[in-house]
N, C-alpha and C positions, 0 to 999 in steps of 0.2 A: 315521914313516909316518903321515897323517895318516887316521884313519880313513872319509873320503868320498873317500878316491880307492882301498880297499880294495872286492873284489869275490870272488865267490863264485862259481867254475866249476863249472859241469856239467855232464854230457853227454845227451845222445838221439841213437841211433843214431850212434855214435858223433862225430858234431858236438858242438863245446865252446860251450856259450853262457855269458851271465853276469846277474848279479842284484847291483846293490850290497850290500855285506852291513850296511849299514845298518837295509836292511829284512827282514835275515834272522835271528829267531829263533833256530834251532835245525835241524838235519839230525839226522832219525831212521828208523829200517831202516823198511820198509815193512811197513805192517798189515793189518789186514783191512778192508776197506773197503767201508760200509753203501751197498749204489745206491741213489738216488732214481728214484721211477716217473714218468716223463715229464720227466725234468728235461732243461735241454739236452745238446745231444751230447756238446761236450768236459767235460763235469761227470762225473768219475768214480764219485763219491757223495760220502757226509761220512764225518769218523771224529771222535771223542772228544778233545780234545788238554785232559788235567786238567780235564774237567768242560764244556768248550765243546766245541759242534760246528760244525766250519767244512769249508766244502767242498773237494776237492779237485782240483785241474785237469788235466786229463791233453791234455800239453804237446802228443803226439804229434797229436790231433785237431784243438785248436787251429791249431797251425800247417801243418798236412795232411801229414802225415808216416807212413809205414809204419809201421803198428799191428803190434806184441808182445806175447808172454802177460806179464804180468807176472812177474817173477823175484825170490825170495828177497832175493837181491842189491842190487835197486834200494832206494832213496831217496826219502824225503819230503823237501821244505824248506818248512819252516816261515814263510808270510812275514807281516809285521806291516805294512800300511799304513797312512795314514793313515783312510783308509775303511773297512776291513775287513781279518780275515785270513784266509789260506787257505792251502793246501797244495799245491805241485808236485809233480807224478810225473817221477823223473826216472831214469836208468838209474845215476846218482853223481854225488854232490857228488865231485869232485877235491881241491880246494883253496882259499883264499882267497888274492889277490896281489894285489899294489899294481899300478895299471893308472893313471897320472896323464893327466892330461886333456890332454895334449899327445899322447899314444898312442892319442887319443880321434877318430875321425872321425863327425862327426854322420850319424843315417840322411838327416836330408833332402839332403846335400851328395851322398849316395850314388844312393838313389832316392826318391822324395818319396813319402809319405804310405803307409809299411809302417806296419799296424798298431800292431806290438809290440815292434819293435825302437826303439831309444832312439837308438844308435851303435856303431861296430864298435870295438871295440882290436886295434891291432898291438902284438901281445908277440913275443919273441925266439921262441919255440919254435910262433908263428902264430898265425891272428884270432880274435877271441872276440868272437861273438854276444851283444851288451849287450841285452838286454830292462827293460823299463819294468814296473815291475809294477804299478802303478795301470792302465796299460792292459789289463793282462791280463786284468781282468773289471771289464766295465763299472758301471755307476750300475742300468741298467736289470736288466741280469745277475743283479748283485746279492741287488736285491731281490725277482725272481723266487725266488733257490732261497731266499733266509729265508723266503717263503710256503711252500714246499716241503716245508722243515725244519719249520715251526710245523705243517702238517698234518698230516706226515706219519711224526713221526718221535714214539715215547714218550716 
């Protein structure tokens, strides 16, 4: 199984999305989570991960989804970009599965110019929501909340 065609499910409200797990770190229980004052909407705050503070995205707002209290239960995932890393809210990581690129339909072929989505997979047991995660927080995003963090935080 070749490791770039491996992928990382998880859910919100109960929808299966996915994240190559390429760029995934690490899945950890959900913590306490520092808000930034004025930061943008979907930025839930930052939390500590060994010494670095990276922010965390809360999927639900982003994608404009019915907001929850947060629950014990849910999930971080850890992601490691190229540019930066940060941290998904998610209700659970499920699983990692091999998803080959033939099971892969691109979003543009679908509906052109979604944000966040990358491609959909058809798996045996139904679709899973492929997200891009360099899209998921922009250049400009970015460097907003490290002004944020460098202000605002001890």
């Amino acid at each position: 199984m070749d490791r770039a065609d491996q992928i990382v499910i998880f859910t919100l409200n109960e929808q299966r999305y996915g994240v190559p797990l390429g760029v995934v770190e690490r899945v950890v229980p959900m913590v306490e989570i520092t808000r930034l004052p004025s930061g943008p909407e979907f930025i839930q705050g930052v939390i500590n991960v060994q010494g670095e503070i990276m922010p965390v995205l809360n999927l639900r707002r982003r994608f404009n989804l019915i907001e929850r209290p947060v629950e014990l239960s849910d999930q971080l995932i850890i992601i490691r970009c190229a540019a930066r890393s940060f941290a998904l809210m998610t209700d659970g990581a499920c699983q990692v599965r091999c998803c080959a690129e033939q099971l892969r339909t691109d979003s543009e072929k679908i509906i052109p110019d979604l944000p966040y989505l990358s491609a959909v997979a058809r798996l045996p047991d139904g679709l899973i929501l492929l997200q891009d995660p360099e899209a998921l927080l922009s250049c400009a995003e970015a460097e907003s909340i490290d002004e944020l963090i460098a202000s605002g935080l001890p």
